[in-house]
Every structure is written in C-alpha cells, then in structure tokens.
PLY file of the C-alpha trace (Angstrom):
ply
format ascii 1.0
element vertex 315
property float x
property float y
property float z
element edge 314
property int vertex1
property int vertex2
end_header
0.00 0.00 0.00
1.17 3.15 -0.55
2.63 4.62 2.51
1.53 8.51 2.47
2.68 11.32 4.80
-0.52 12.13 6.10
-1.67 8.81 7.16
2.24 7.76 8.74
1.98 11.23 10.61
-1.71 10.64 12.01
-0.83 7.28 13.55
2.66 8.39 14.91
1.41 11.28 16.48
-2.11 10.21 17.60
-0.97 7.15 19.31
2.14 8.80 21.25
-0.57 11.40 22.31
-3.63 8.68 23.58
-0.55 6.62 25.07
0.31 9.23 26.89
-3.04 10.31 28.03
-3.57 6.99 28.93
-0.34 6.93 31.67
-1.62 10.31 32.67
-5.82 9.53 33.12
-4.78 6.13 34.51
-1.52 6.09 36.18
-2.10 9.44 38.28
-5.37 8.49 39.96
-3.71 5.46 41.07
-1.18 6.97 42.59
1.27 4.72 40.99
2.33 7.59 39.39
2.17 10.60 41.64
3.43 13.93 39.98
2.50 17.49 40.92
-0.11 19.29 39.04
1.90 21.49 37.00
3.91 18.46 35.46
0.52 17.13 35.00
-0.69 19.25 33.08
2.21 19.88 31.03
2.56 16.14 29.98
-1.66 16.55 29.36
-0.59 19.48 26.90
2.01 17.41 25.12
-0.71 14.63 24.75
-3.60 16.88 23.06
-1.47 18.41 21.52
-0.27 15.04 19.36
-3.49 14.27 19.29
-4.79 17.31 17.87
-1.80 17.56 15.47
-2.09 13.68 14.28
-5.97 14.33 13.93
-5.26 17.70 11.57
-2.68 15.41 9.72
-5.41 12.61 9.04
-7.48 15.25 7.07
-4.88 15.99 4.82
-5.68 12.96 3.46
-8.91 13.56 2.43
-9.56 14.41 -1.23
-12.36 16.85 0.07
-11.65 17.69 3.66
-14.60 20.04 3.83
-16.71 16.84 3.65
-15.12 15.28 6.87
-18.04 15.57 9.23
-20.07 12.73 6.82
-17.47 10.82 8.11
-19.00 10.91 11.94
-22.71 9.70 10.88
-21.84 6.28 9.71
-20.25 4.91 13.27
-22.46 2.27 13.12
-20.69 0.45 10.41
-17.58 2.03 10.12
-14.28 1.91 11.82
-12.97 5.20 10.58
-16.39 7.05 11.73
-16.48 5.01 15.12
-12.62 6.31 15.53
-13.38 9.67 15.10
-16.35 9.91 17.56
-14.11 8.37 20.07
-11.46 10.51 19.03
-13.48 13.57 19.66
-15.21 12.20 22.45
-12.27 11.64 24.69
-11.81 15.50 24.41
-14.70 15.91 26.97
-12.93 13.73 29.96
-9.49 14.84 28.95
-9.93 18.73 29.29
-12.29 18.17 32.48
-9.73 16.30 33.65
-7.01 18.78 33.12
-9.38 21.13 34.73
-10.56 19.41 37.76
-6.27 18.89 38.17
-5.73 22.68 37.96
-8.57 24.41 39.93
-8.01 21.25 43.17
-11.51 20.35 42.29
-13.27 17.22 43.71
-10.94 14.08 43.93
-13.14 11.13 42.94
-14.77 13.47 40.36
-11.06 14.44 39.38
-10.56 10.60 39.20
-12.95 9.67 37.27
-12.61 11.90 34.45
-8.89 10.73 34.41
-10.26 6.56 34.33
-12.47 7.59 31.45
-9.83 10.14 29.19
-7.53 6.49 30.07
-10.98 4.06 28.53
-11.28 6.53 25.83
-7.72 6.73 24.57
-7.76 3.04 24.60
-10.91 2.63 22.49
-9.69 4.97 19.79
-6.40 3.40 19.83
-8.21 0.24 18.65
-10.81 1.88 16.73
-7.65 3.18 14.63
-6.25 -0.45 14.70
-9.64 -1.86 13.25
-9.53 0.33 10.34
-6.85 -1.72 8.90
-7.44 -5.32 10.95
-10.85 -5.27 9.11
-9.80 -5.03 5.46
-9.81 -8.88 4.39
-8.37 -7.94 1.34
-4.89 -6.98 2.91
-3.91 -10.07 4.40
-0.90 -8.56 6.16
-3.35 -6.26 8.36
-5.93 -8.89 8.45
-4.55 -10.75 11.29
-4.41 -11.16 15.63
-1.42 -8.85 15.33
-2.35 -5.82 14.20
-4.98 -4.27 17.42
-2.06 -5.72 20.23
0.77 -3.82 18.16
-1.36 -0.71 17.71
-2.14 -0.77 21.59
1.78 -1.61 22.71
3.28 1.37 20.96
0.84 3.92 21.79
1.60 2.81 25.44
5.35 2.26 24.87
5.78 5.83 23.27
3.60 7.73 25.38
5.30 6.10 28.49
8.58 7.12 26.99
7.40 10.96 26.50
5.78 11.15 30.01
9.17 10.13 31.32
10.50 12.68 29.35
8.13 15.39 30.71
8.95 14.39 34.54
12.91 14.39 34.00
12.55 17.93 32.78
10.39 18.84 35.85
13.07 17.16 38.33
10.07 14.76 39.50
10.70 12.08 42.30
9.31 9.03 40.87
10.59 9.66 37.45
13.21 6.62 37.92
10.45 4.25 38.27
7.84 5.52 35.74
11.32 5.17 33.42
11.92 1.32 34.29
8.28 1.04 33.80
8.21 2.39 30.16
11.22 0.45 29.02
9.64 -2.94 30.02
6.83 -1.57 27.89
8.62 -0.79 25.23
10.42 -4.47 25.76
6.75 -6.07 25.40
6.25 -3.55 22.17
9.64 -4.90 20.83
8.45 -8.28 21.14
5.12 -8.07 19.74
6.51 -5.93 16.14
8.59 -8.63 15.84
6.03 -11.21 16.32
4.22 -9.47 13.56
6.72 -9.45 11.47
7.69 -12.97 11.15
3.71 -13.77 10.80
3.85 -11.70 7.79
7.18 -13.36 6.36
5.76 -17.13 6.98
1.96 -16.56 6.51
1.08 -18.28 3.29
-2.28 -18.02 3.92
-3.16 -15.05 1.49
-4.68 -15.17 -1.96
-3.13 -15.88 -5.36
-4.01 -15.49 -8.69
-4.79 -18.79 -8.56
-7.30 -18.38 -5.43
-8.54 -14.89 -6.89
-10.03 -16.48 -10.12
-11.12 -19.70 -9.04
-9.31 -21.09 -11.62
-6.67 -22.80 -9.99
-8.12 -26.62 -10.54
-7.46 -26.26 -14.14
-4.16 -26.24 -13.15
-1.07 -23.26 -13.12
-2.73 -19.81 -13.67
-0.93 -16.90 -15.05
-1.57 -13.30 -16.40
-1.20 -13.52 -19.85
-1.71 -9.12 -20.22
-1.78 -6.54 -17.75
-5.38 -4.73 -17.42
-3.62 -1.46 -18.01
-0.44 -0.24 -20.55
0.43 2.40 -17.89
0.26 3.07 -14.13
-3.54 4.25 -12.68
-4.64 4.97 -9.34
-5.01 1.26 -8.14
-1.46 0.44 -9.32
0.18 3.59 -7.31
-2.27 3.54 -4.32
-2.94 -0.72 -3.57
0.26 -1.84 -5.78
3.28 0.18 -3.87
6.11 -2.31 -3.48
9.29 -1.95 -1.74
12.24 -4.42 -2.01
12.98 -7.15 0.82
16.50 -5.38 1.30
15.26 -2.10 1.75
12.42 -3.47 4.01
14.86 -5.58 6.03
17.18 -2.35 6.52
13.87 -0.16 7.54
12.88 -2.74 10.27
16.65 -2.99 11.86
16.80 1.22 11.45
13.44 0.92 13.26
14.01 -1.79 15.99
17.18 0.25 17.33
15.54 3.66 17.18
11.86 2.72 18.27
13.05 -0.04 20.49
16.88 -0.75 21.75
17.49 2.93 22.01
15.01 4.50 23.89
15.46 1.41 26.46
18.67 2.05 27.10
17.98 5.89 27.30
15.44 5.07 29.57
17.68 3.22 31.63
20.53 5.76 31.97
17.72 7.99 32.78
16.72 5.65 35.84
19.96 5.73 37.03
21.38 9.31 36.47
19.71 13.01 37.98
18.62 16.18 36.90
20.12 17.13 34.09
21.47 13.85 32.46
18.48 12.63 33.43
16.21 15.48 31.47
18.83 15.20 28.50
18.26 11.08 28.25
14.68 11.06 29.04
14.54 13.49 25.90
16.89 12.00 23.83
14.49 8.84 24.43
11.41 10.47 23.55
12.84 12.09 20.46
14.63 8.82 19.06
11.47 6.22 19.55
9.26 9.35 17.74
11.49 8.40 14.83
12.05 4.82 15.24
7.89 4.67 15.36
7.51 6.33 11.95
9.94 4.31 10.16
8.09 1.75 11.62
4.86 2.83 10.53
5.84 3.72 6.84
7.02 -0.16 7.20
3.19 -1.00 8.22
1.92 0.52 5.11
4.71 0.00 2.75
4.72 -4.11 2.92
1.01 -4.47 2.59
-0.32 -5.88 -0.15
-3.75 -5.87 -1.41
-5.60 -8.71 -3.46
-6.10 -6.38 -6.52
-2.44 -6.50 -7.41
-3.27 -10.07 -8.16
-4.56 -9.05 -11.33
-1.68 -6.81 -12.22
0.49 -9.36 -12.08
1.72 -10.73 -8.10
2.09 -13.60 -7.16
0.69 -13.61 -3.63
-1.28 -10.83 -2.18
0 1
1 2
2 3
3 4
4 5
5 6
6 7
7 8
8 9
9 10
10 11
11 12
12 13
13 14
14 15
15 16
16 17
17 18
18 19
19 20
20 21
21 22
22 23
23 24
24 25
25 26
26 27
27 28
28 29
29 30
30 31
31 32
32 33
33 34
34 35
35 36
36 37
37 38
38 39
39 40
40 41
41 42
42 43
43 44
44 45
45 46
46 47
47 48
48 49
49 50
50 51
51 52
52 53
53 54
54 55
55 56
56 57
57 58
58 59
59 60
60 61
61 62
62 63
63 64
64 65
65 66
66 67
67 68
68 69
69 70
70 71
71 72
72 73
73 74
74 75
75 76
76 77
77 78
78 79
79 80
80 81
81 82
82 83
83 84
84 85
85 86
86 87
87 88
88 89
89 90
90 91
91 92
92 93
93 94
94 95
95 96
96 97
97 98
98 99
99 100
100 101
101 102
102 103
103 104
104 105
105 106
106 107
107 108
108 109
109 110
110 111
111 112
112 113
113 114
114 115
115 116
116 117
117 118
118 119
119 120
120 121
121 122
122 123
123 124
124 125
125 126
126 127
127 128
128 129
129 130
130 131
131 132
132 133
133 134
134 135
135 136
136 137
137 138
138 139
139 140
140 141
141 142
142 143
143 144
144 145
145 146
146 147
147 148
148 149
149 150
150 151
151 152
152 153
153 154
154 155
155 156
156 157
157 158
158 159
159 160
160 161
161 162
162 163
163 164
164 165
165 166
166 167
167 168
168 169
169 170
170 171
171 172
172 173
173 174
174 175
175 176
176 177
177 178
178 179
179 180
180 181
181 182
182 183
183 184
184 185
185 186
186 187
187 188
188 189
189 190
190 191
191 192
192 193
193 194
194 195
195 196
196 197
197 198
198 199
199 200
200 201
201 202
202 203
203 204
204 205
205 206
206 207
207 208
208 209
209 210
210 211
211 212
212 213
213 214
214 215
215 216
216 217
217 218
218 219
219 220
220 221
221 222
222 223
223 224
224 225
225 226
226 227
227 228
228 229
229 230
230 231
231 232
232 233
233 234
234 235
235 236
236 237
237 238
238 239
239 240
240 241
241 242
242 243
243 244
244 245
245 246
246 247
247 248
248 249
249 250
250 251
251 252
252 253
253 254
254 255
255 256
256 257
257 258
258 259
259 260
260 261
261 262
262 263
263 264
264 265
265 266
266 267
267 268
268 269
269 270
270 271
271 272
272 273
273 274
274 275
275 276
276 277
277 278
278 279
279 280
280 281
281 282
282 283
283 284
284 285
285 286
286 287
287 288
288 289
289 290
290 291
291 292
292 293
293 294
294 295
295 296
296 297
297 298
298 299
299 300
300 301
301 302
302 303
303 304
304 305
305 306
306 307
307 308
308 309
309 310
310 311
311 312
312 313
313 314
C-alpha cells in the first residue's frame, strides 16, 4: 500500500498522544504515578497536543476535507467514523480532567474523568487499529497482530514521552515511571517482531490462482496486464518496496523505536537532573522516529488482493 505522509503522521502522532493520556488519566489516579499538578498538566498538553496535530494530519488525506463531518454519521458500520467519535469524544474527559487537576476540584470526580480520558484513549487506539485489521483484502493487516501492536506502541511511546516530561520537571518518581516504560517498550519490541515474522511465513493469502477460481485447471498466469500504464489502483494498492530495503527499515526501526530508547530510559533511571532530562529526551525524540519508520514499514509491505490481477504472485 502506498505509505503517504498524512496517514504515517496521524498514527505516529495520535498514538504517542492517547498513550500518553492513557499513563496520565490512569496512572495518576492510582497513585502509581504521583506527579504534581503542574507536570501534570504539562505532559496533558504534550498529549492533546499530538493528538490534535495527528488528527489535523489525518485530514490531509482527504480528497475533500470540507466533507469530513459525513465521516462521523456512519459509526455504526464504520471503523474510521467510530474512531473519530471516540477521538473527539475523549476530548470531553481529557480537558475536564485537566481542569478538575488545575482548579483542586473534587478528587473522585477528578478521578474519574482521568479513568475515562484512560478508557477513551484506549478505544480509539483500537478503533484506529480496526480500520486496517478489518480489510480482508490486505492479508498482512488482516490478522491477531495488528490491534495488540497498535495498543503496545501507543503505550510504549507515550510512556517514553511522560518520562520525558517528569525528568525535565526534576520529579521524584521519574526513575520508576522510566523502568516502567522500558519494560513496555520491551513487550512492544516483542510483539513488532512477532508481527513481522507472521507476515514473512503466513502463506495463507490469496493468489491469482485463489482470486479467479481457476486454480483446478491447473497453473494460472496473467497472460496481459489490465492497463499499458500506471492508474490509481497500481500507485495507491500496488506500492512495493524491495525485501532489502524493508529488512534495513525494520533494523533502522528496531534500534531507534526499540533498543534505544530502552537504554535511554535506563541511563535515565539511574542518572539526575540534568542527564536525566537530557536522556529522558533524547528517548522520547529517538522512539518518535524509530515509530515512523516503523509505521511507513506498516503501510509500505502491505499488499492488497487487486495487485493479483496486475500481475503478483501472492497478495
């Protein structure tokens, strides 16, 4: 598939800002992760403001972004409109909550609107996820993988910019909440590569064998292509990138969306002030690109079943 800008920028950014509103809505309540209120609320900042930003990016890809609002009436049978209810939905808990944290307002009231910005990050996190886990006709989204990855890195890279947030504010239990987001970035690590090897041994998708029905007659091939030149289908569902180039692209991103930060994270633990602030940001920074290589890898190795007929073998 082909991998554009807008889409790569709208899942980066969106799920490093839900992952971190998640830590933040579920973590502080808790008091697992007890910060003071202006740290709070600058981490809450940095998380609407991805959001926002990743949201503003996903128009862009719109061929008539004036028409986006259609997009909200249809939640009843579409992913994409049932993510961007949520997405706008989790606005409501997540600016009471940043309220309720500023003005000392009532705890459990305070609380609650944190446990529900948490729920509602995690349901459009998934919401995003299904938009591609339901297409049957791209076999390497159309698998268990896809919603557990999805969920892993927005938690992995919002735990890693939360950290990043505290170091800078000199907070106490910023050693901790670091340990914590490396071992979810380890779990993240472990799952990406999961998916990847599914995707390199599945042989489970369609040929052009499968794809015609023709394949008792015996071997099936294309004999012309439907087209003399390249069309829409061919640059949007046909985009192909080379196994070396892929294979370089998924070590660039394991060591910047993965090894890196963990180690960053780990000197952070271990080191104060301002090593700390300087490794906890170096962290943050690094996974932010390690996570878009390793979306642009998401998009760039699918294939879709039309490229049967344009000649693929599998799909």
């Amino acid at each position: 598939m082909h991998p554009a800008l807008s889409i790569i920028l709208f899942t980066t950014l969106s799920g490093m800002g839900y992952g971190l509103l998640f830590w933040l809505g579920l973590m502080v309540p808790l008091w697992w992760l007890p910060i003071g209120a202006y740290t709070g609320l600058a981490g809450l900042a940095v998380a609407l403001l991805f959001v926002t930003a990743g949201l503003s990016c996903s128009s862009a890809h719109l061929g008539h972004p004036e028409r986006a609002w259609r997009a909200f009436t249809q939640w009843r049978s579409s992913w994409l409109s049932r993510e961007g209810v949520a997405s706008l939905l989790t606005y409501v808990p997540a600016l009471g909550y940043g309220y309720l944290w500023f003005t000392g307002g009532d705890d459990r009231l305070w609380s609650l609107a944190g446990y529900a910005s948490a729920a509602g990050a995690v349901v459009t996190v998934v919401c995003t996820a299904m938009i591609y886990r339901s297409l049957k006709t791209v076999r390497r989204w159309h698998n268990g993988w896809v919603v557990p990855n999805y969920l892993a890195l927005s938690g992995a890279s919002g735990g890693t910019w939360i950290v990043a947030v505290m170091a800078i504010r000199n907070e106490i239990s910023t050693p901790r909440t670091a340990l914590a987001a490396a071992a979810v970035i380890a779990v993240a690590a472990a799952l990406k590569v999961g998916y990847w090897r599914f995707i390199d041994q599945d042989r489970s998708g369609s040929t052009i064998a499968s794809a015609t029905g023709l394949g008792r007659l015996g071997q099936v091939r294309l004999l012309d292509p439907p087209h003399t030149e390249d069309n829409y289908l061919l640059k949007e569902m046909g985009f192909q990138i080379g196994r070396k180039h892929a294979q370089k692209l998924r070590r660039i991103a394991l060591v910047a969306g993965f090894a890196a930060p963990i180690v960053l994270l780990i000197v952070t633990a271990v080191t104060t002030e301002t090593a700390a602030a300087a490794a906890a940001l170096a962290a943050a920074l690094v996974m932010t690109v390690g996570v878009f290589v390793e979306r642009w890898l998401f998009f760039a190795e699918a294939k879709h079943t039309v490229t049967l007929y344009y000649g693929a073998s599998t799909a």
